[in-house]
VOGU-3710 file (C-alpha; in Angstrom, 3 decimals, decimal comma):
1> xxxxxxxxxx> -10,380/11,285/-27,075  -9,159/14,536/-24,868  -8,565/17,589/-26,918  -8,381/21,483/-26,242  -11,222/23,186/-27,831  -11,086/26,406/-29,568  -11,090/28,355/-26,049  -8,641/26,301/-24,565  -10,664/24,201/-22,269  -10,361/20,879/-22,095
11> xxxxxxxxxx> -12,923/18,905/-23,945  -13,573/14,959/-24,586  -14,900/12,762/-27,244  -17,385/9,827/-26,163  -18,881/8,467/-29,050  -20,690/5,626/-29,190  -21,665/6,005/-24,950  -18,016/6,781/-24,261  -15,340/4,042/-23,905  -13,526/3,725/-20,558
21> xxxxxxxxxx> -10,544/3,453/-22,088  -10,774/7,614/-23,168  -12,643/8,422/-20,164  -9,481/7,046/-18,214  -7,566/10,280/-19,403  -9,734/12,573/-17,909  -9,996/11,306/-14,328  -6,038/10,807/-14,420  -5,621/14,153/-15,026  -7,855/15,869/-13,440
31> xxxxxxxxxx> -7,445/13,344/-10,125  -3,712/14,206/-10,653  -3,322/9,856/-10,380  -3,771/6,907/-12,119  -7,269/6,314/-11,696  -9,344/3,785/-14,171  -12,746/4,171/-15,384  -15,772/0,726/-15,415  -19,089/1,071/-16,088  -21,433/-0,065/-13,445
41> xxxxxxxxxx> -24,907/-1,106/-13,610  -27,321/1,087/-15,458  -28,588/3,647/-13,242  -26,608/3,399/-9,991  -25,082/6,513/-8,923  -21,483/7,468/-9,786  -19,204/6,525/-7,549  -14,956/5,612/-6,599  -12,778/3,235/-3,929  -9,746/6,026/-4,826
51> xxxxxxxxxx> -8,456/3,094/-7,620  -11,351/2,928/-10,031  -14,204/5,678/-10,507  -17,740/3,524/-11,307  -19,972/5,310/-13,941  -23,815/4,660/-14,860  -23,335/2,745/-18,159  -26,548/3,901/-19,430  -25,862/7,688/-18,984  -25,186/9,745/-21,875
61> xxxxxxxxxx> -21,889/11,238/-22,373  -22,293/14,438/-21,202  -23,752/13,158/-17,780  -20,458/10,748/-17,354  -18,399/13,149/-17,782  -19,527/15,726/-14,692  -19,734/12,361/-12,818  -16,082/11,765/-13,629  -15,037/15,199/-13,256  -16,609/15,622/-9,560
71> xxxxxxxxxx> -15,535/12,042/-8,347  -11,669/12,918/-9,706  -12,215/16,654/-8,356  -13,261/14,518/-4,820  -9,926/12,927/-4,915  -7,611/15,933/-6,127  -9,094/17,548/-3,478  -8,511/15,161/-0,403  -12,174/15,092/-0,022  -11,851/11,254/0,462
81> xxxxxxxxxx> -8,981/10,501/2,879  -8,967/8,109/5,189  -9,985/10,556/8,274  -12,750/11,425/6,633  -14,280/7,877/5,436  -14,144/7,090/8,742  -16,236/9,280/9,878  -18,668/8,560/7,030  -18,226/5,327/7,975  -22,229/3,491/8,416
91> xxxxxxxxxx> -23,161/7,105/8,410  -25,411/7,173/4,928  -27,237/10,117/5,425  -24,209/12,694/7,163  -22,088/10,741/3,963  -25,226/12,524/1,711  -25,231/16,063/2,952  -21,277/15,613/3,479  -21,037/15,408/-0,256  -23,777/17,999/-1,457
101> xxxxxxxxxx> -21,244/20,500/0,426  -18,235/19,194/-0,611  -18,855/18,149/-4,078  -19,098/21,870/-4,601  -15,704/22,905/-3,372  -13,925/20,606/-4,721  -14,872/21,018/-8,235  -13,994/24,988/-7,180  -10,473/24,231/-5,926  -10,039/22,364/-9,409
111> xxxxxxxxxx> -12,442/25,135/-11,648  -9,132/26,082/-13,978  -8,445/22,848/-14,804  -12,167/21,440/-15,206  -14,192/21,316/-18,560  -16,520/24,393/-19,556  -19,473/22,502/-19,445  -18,669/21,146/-15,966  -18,076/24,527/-14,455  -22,025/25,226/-14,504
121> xxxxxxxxxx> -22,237/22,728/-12,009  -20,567/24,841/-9,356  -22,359/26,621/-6,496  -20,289/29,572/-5,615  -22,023/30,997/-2,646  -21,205/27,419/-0,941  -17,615/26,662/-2,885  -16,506/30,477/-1,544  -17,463/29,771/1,793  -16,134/25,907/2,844
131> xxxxxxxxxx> -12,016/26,195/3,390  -11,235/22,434/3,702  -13,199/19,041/4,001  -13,362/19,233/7,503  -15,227/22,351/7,627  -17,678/20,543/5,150  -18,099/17,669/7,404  -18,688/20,371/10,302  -21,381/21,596/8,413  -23,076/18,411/7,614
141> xxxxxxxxxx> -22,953/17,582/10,943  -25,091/20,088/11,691  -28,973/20,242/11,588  -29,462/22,879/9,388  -31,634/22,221/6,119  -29,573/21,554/2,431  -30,377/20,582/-0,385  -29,779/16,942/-1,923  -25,962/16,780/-4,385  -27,197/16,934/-7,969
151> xxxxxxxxxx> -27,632/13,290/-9,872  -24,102/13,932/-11,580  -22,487/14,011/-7,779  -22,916/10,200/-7,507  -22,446/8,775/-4,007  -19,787/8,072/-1,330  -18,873/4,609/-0,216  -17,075/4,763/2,567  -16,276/1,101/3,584  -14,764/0,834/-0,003
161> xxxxxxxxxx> -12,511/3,686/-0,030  -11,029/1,939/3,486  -10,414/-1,164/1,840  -8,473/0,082/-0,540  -6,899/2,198/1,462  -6,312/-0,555/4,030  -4,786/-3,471/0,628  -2,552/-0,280/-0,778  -0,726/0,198/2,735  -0,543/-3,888/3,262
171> xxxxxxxxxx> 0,777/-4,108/-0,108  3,796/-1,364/0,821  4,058/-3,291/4,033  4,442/-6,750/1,791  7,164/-4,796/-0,307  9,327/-3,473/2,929  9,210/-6,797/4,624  10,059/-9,034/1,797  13,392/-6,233/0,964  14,639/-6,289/4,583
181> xxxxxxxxxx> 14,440/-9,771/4,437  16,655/-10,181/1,124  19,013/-7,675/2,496  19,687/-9,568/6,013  19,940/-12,919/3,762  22,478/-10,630/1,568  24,171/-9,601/4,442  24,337/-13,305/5,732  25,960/-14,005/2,684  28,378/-11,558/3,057
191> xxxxxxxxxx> 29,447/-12,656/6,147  30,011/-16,421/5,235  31,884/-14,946/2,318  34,201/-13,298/4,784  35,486/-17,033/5,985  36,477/-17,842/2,786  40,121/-17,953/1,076  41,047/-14,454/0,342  42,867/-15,567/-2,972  40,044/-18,413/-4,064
201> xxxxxxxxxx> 38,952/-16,835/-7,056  40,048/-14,652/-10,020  40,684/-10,866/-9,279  37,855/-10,845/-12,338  35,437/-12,687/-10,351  33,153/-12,813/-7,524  35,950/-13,904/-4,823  36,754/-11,582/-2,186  39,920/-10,105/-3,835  37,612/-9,406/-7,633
211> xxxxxxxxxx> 34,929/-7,538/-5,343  37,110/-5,585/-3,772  39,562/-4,501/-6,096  36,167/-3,746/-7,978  35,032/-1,174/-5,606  38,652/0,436/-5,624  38,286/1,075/-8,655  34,794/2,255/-9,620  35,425/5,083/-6,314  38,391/5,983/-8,017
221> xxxxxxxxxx> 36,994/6,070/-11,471  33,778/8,355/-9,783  36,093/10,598/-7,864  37,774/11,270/-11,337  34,419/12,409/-13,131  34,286/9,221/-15,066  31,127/7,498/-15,962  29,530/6,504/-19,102  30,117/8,625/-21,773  27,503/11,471/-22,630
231> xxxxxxxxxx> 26,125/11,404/-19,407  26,453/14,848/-18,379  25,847/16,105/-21,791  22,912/16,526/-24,040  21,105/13,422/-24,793  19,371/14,331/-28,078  18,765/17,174/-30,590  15,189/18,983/-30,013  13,345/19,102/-33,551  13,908/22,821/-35,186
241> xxxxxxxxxx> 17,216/23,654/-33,142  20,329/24,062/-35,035  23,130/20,584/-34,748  25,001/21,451/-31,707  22,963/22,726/-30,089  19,733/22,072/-27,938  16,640/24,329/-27,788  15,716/23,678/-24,321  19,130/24,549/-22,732  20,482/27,897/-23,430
251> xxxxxxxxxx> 24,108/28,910/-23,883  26,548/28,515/-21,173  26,841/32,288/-21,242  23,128/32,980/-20,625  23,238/30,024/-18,358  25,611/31,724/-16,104  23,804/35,345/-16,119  20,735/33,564/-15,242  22,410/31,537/-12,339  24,247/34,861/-11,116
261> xxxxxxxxxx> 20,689/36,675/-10,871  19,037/33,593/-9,153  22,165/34,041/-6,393  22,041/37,773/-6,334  18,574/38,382/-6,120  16,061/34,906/-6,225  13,211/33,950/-7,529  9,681/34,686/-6,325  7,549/32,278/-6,542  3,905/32,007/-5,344
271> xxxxxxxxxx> 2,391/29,817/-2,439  -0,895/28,021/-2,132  -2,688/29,720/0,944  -5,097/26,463/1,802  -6,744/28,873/4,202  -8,221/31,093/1,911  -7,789/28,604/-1,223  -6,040/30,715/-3,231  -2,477/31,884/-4,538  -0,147/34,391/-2,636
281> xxxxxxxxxx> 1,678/35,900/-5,845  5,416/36,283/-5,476  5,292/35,492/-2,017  8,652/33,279/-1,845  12,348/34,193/-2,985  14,452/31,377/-3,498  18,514/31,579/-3,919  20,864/29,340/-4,834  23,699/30,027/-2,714  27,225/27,662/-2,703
291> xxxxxxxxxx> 27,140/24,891/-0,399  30,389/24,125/1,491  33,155/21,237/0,912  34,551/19,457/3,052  37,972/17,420/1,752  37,032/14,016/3,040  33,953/12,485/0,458  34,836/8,772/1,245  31,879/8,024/2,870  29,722/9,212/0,277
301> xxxxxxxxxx> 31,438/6,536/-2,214  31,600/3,184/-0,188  28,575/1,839/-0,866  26,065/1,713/-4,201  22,843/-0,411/-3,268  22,906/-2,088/-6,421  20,744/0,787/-7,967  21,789/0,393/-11,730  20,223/-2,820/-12,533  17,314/-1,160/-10,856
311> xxxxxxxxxx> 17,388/2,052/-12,787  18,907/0,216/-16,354  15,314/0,004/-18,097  13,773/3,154/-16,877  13,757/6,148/-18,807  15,108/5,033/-22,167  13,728/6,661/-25,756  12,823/6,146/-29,283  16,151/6,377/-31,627  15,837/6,532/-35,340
321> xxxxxxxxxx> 17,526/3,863/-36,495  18,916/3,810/-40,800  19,554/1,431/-42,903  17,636/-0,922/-41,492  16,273/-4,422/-42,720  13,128/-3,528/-41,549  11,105/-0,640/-40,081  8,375/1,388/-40,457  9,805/4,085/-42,820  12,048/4,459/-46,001
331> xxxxxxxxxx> 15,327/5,353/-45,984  15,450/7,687/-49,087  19,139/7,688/-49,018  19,884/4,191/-48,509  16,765/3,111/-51,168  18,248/5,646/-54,000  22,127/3,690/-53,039  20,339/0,669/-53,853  18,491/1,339/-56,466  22,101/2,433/-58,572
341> xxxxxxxxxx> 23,847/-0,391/-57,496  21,336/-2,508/-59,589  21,156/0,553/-62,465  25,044/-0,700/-62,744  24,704/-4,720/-61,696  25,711/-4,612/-58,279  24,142/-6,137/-55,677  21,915/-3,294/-53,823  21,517/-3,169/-49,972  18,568/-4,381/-49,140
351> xxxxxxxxxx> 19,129/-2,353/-45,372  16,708/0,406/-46,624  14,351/1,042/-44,117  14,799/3,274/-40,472  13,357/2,255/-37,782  12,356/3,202/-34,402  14,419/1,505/-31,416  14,364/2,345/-27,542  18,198/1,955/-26,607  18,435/6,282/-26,098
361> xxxxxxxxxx> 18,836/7,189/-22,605  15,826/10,222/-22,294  15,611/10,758/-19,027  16,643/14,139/-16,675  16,416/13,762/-12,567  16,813/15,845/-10,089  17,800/15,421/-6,388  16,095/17,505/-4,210  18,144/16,931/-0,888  16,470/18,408/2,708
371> xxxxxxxxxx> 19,217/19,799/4,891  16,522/21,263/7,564  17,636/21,117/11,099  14,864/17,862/11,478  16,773/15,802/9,595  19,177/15,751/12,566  17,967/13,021/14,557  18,891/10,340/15,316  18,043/7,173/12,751  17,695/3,596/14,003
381> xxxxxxxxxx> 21,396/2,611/13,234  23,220/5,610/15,317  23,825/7,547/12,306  21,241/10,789/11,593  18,744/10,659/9,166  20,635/13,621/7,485  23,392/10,824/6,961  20,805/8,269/5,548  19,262/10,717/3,282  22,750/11,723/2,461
391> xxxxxxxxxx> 23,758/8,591/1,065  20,561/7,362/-0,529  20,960/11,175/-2,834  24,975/10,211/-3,507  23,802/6,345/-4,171  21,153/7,671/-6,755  23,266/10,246/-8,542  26,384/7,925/-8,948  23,723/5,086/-10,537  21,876/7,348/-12,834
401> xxxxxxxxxx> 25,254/9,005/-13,781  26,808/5,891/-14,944  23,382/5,128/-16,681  24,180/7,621/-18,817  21,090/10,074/-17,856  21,125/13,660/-16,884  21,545/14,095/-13,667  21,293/16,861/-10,541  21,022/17,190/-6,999  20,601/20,382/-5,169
411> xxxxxxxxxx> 19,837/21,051/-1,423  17,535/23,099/0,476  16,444/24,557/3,410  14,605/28,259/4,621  14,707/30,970/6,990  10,880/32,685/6,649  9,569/32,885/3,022  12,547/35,509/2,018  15,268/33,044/2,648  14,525/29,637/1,136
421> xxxxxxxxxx> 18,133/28,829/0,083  18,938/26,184/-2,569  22,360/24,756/-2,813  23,659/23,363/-5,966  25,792/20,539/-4,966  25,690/18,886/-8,807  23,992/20,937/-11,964  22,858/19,029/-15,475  25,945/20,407/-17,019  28,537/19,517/-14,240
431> xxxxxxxxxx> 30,767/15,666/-14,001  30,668/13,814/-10,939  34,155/14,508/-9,296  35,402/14,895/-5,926  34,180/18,496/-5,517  30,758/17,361/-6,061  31,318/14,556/-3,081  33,085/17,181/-1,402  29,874/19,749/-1,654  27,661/16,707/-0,706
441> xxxxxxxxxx> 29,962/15,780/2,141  30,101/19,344/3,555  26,256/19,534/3,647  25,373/20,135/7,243  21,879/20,195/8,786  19,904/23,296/9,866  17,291/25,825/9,759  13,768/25,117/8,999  11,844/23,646/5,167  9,513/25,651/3,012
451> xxxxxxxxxx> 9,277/22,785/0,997  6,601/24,257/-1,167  8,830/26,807/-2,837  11,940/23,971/-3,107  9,707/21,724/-5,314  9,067/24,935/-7,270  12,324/25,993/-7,840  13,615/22,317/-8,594  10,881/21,801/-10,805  11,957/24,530/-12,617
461> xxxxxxxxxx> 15,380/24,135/-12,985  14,412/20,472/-14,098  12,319/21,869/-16,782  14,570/24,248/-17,886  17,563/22,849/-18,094  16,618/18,726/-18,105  16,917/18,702/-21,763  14,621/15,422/-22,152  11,348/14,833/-22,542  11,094/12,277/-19,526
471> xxxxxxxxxx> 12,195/14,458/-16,303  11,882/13,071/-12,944  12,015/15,186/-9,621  13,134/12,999/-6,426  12,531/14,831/-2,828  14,297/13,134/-0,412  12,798/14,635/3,022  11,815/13,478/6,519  8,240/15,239/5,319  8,164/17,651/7,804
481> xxxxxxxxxx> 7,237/21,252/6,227  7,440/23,903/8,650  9,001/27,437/8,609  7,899/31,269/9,859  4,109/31,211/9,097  4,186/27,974/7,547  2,927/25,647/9,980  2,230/21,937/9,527  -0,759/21,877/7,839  0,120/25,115/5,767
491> xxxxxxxxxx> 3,067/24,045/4,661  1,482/20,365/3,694  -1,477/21,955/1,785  0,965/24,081/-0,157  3,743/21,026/-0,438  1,117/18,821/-2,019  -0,108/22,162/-4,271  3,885/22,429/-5,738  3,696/18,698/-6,513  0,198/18,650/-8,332
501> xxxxxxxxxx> 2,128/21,509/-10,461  5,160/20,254/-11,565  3,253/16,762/-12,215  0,606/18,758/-14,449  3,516/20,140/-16,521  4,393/16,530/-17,699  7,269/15,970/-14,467  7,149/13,089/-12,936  7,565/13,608/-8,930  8,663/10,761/-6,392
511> xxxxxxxxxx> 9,037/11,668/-2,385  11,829/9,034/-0,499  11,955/9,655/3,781  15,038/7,361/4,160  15,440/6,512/7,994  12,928/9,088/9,110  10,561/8,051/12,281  7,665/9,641/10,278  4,668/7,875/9,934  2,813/6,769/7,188
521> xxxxxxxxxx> -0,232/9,421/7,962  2,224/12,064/7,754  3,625/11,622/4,568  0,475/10,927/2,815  -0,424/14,428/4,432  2,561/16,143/2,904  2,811/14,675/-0,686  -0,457/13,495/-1,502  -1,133/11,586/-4,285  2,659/11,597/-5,521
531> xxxxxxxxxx> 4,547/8,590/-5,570  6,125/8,675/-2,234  7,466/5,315/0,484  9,452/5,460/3,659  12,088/3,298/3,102  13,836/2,125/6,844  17,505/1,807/5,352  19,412/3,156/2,270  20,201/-0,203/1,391  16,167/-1,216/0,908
541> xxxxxxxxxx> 16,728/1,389/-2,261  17,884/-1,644/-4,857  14,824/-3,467/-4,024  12,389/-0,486/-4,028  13,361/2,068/-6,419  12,392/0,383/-10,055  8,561/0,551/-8,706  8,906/3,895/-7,524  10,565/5,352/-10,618  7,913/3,390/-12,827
551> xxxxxxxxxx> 4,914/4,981/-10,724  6,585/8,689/-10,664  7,044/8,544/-14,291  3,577/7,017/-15,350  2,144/9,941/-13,554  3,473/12,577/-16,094  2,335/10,533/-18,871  -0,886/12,046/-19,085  -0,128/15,641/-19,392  2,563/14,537/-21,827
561> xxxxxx> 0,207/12,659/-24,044  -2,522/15,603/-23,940  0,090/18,102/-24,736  0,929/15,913/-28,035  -2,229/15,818/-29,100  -3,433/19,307/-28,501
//
């Protein structure tokens, strides 16, 4: 079982040779993803294919947990990406020194997060002086004498981290080809609809006439700030806070100081320097600043993607149900009401019991929308990816809206590190109406992404002003990073830093490139081990989205479940 000792460091219980099952918790969260834990064969080296982390079964605890600790510290750290196993690749010994270097820095790029008794494994002298995995493989490469990794270190299998590399991309290839199929037989269907009699069916049908008056209606209904009802509102009452009221959101007077001093003056925030593997403190300043409107927002309204069925079972909560015919608690009032009614002869109730049912929406998202001049060119269907991305953030916010969960979606882009401007085109607290389409539709692309300090600042206001205990933060970027001093790599090092963060703090994080030309290499550089897919065409979303939401979300579980039972 994981626990915070006395000190604050985070310890774990493996009694009786330690069970997989607890052992799974660590290497999620240290890993930063879902990563399982098997026992191999007594006394072969510890060891990982990037899905599952192999132990020595015979081993005592405190020996599997530095092997878990450096093998998920391996993977945090992008010691074990694709470039490099195939350079390990039928390269045993380089693979050997490779690791007795890099084994070391990783568990230093992850020392404030690791276990006390797994920071003695740590050689400074070599974890100070290796920037990146590259520089370790430069250095293995070389001739000079090192010592062998200690036993805990385990071993590198290259060929196995490739093939499970090479079934996870198949797999998302699988998934894309199978949705543009079902959309071109959708469309197809469409079309043959299109010879049929205009007045064939019932305007509360499926005929041509129900569908469209249908769509008439729901824009109009939208563009009106309609929805289902609660949706913009809290969704439940924090334990200790006063009826009325919520403790995570603050008054709407505070609310609006706060936003007036984030516009005035911005927020710092710090930036992962992957160069010298450390923090530049206060280094950013975000501000929101107003986005424009534009009066025409009837493009942003056509067209839905079917999202809602998609979206209907995520994010929904425990509600305490009353007077219940069974459940796993007693209602006192409804019991002591029962309990008279036979004092005086009546028949009692025999609803006395409150139980625990998941029909609560608890679930906050937020839009994070690039507007960076890259996002101008030109997608495969003549439109800009700007316009792709554009809809896909509208298509999402109307579904989750009428869904009844909290929803936002702000925009960003950057001028150097003073000037990383976020827009609010929708807050938590605001309807959907036509000035939020209007906002969106007035959204126009242009200077460059700091995407680092974007995911910070959403992540924040996310946190802050979610008001659930599920939150969910969406980026929906070509994955290009680059600003003033923030070049590709930088800006990727310190975009997949701002991700591990807000994940840590129990927020789920998915990264959508809708009609980008970015490859697959790319993106993997830039978010990391977030849940992230390039998705050809907005209306792929339907078919794509449940998975994605599923996998964002099960990512925060585990800081969520080791906060509740610290």
């Amino acid at each position: 079982m994981v626990r915070h000792g006395e000190d604050g460091d985070l310890q774990i219980d493996t009694d009786n040779g330690g069970s997989a099952a607890r052992l799974e918790l660590l290497a999620s969260a240290l890993s930063g993803r879902s990563v399982r834990v098997a026992f191999g064969e007594p006394g072969e080296p510890a060891w990982t294919d990037g899905q599952v982390v192999f132990i020595d079964a015979a081993a005592d605890a405190r020996e599997q947990v530095d092997s878990i600790a450096v093998q998920a510290s391996l993977l945090a750290a992008g010691s074990l990406d694709a470039d490099i196993a195939h350079r390990l690749k039928r390269r045993p010994v380089l693979a050997r020194r490779y690791l007795s270097i890099e084994g070391h820095r990783a568990l230093g790029a992850m020392a404030d997060v690791l276990p006390t008794s797994v920071r003695s494994l740590i050689d400074s002298r070599v974890a100070a002086g290796i920037q990146s995995p590259a520089e370790s493989l430069a250095m293995a490469s070389t001739r000079k004498a090192m010592a062998a990794p200690p036993c805990c270190f385990g071993t590198i299998r290259p060929r196995h981290l490739l093939a499970s590399i090479r079934r996870a991309r198949e797999s998302e290839a699988v998934r894309l080809q199978r949705s543009e199929t079902l959309v071109e037989l959708a469309e197809d269907d469409a079309a043959d609809d299109g010879n049929a009699d205009f007045f064939s069916s019932p305007v509360g049908g499926g005929g041509s006439l129900g569908r469209l008056l249908g769509q008439l209606l729901a824009a109009v209904r939208r563009l009106e700030g309609g929805g289902s009802p609660g949706a913009d509102v809290h969704t439940h009452w924090t334990r200790g806070a006063p009826r009325g009221r919520s403790t995570e959101l603050s008054s709407g007077m505070a609310g609006a100081l706060r936003e007036a001093g984030v516009e005035r003056h911005g927020v710092k925030y710090p930036e992962w320097d992957h160069h010298r593997r450390t923090y530049r403190r206060d280094w950013c300043t975000v501000r929101e600043v107003q986005p424009r409107s534009q009066d025409s927002a009837t493009l942003l309204v056509e067209k839905e993607y079917s999202l809602r069925r998609s979206l209907a079972r995520l994010g929904t909560g425990l509600d305490r149900c009353h007077r219940r015919a069974q459940g796993d608690e007693i209602d006192i009032d409804a019991a002591i009401e029962a309990r008279v009614d036979a004092m005086v002869g009546a028949a009692p109730n025999e609803t006395i019991y409150i139980d625990s049912l998941r029909r609560r929406r608890d679930l906050a998202v937020l839009l994070l929308l690039d507007t960076s001049g890259s996002v101008a060119e030109a997608a495969s269907d003549g439109t800009t990816v700007h316009e792709q991305q554009r809809a896909a953030a509208a298509a999402l916010l109307i579904a989750l809206h009428d869904l009844g969960d909290r929803a936002a979606l702000y925009a960003y882009s950057s001028q150097g590190r003073s000037n990383v401007h976020v827009m609010p085109v929708k807050r938590f607290d605001e309807g959907i109406d036509g000035r939020v389409m209007q906002r969106l539709q007035g959204l126009v692309p242009g200077a460059y992404s700091r995407l680092g300090a974007a995911i910070r600042h959403g992540a924040r206001v996310l946190e802050e002003r979610g008001g659930t205990s599920r939150r969910l933060l969406v980026v929906l970027s070509d994955g290009l990073a680059y600003d003033h001093g923030y070049e590709p790599a930088y800006g990727a090092a310190d975009a997949r830093r701002a991700l591990a963060e807000a994940r840590r703090r129990g927020t789920g994080c998915l990264c959508l490139s809708v009609g980008a030309s970015t490859d697959a290499d790319t993106l993997e550089r830039v978010f990391g081990s977030a849940a992230h897919a390039l998705i050809p065409r907005p209306e792929l979303l339907s078919r794509l989205i449940g998975p994605l939401f599923r996998a964002a979300l099960r990512s925060a579980e585990v800081p969520r479940q080791m906060e509740r039972r610290s």
